[in-house]
Structures are given as C-alpha cells and as structure tokens.
C-alpha positions as CSV (number, residue, x, y, z in Angstrom):
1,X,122.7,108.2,88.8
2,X,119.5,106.2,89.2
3,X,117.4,105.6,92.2
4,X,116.0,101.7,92.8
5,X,114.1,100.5,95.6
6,X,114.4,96.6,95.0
7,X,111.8,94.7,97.5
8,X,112.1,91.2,98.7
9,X,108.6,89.5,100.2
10,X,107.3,86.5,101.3
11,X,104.4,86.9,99.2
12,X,103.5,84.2,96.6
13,X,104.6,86.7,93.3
14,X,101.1,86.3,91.6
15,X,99.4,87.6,94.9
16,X,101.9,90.3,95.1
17,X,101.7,91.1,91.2
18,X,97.7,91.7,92.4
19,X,98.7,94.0,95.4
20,X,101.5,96.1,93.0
21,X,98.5,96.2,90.7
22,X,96.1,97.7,93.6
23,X,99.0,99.7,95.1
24,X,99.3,101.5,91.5
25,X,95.9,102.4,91.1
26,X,95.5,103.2,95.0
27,X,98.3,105.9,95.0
28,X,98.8,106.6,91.0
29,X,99.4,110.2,91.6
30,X,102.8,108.9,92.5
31,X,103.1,106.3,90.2
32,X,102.3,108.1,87.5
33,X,104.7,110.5,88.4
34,X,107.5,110.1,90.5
35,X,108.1,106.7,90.6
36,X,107.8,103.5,88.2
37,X,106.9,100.4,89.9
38,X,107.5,97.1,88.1
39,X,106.5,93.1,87.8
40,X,106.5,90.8,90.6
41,X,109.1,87.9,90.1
42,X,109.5,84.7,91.7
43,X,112.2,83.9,93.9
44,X,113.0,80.4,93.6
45,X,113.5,77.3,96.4
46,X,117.0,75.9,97.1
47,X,115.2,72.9,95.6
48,X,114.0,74.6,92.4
49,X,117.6,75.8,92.2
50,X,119.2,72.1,91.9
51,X,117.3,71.5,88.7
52,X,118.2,74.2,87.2
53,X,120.9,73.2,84.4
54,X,122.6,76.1,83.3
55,X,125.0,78.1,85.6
56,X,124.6,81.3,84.5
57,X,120.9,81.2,85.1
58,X,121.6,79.6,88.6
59,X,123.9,81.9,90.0
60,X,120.9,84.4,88.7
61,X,118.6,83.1,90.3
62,X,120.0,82.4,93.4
63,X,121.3,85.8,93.9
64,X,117.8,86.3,95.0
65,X,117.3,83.9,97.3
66,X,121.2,85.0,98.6
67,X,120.7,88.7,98.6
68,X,116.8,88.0,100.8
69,X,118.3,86.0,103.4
70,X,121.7,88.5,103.7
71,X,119.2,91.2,104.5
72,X,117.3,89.1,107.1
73,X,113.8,87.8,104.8
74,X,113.8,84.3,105.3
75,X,112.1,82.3,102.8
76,X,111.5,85.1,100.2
77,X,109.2,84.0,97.2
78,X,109.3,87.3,95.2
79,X,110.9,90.3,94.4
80,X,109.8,93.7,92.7
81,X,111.2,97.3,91.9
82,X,110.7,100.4,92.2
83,X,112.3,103.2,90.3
84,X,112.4,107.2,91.0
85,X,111.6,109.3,88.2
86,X,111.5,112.4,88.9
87,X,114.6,112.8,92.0
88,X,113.2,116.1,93.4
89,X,110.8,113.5,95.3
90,X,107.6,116.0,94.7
91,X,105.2,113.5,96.5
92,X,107.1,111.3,98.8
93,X,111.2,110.5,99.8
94,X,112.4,107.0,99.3
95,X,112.3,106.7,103.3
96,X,108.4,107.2,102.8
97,X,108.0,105.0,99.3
98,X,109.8,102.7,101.6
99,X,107.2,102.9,104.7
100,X,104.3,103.0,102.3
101,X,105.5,99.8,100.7
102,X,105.3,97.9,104.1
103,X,102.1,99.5,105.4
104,X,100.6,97.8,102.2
105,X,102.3,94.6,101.9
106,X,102.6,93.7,105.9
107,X,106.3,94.7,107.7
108,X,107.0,91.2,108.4
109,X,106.2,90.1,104.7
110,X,108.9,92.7,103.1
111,X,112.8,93.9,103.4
112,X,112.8,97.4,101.2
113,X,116.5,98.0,99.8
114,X,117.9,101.2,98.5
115,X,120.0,100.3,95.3
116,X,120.2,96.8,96.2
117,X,122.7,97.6,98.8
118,X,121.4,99.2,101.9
119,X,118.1,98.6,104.1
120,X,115.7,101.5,104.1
C-alpha cells in the first residue's frame, strides 16, 4: 500500500516550487532516499473556478480548494506531495517528514495530510 503526504499552503505555488527546490537540496539524504517529493501546483480561486468550462476539470480543481478549507487552510494557493519510498522510514517517520515540512514552510502557511485523509 503506498504512503502520500499531500500538503496544502498558502504559498503562491512558484514561491513554494522554489522552497521544495531548496528543501530537496537542504535535506537530500532523504530525498534521495526515503522519500520522493513532487511539483508545486496551483490551487485555484472560487473566481478562477467559474470560468472554468468543462465539469470534469472543475470538480478537479475544486477538490483542492474543498479538501484545504475541510482541513482548516483557508485560502490555499498550492498543493504538493510527498511520497515514501522506502517504508522502513530509515531517516525520518511521516510524523517528522510532517514537522520538517512546516518548520520550513511556516506552521500557519501549511496543513500536512497523511493519504489525503487524516491530518498529521
């Protein structure tokens, strides 16, 4: 069964993309180990949500938004994950990928879920 850490912020997701980058090189004995860390993606406005046409691609998008604010991040503007690699957690638990994740991205500026599901 796979492990995801999926993280909502309220970090514009080119400024995040630039922290993920520095995070990686930071702490790369873990990421180029343990766990796989991906792209920042934007999370969209309720206004950039109305012109969207299609309604497939809405209700994908604004899962994001809906998932954020169900989990207490209000105005979310991106979203990453995180992906264990190796499950015998060598370097670090998800409880600490978690805490590292916030120490570097600010605790108010983040909500760190485990498998999209539960808050960590």
């Amino acid at each position: 069964m796979a492990i995801d850490i999926t993280c909502y912020t309220k970090l514009d997701h080119n400024l995040l993309q630039s922290k993920l980058d520095a995070i990686k090189s930071n702490y790369n004995y873990i990421f180029n180990h343990s766990y796989l860390i991906y792209t920042a993606n934007e999370v969209l406005t309720r206004q950039q949500l109305e012109l969207i046409v299609d309604p497939v691609e809405k209700y994908q998008k604004e899962s994001d938004l809906l998932i954020s604010e169900e989990f207490g991040l209000k105005d979310a503007r991106s979203y990453f994950m995180v992906s264990v690699n190796d499950k015998s957690f060598p370097e670090m638990n998800t409880s600490g990928m978690a805490e590292l994740l916030r120490k570097e991205l600010g605790e108010k500026n983040i909500i760190v879920l485990l498998n999209g599901e539960t808050l960590i």
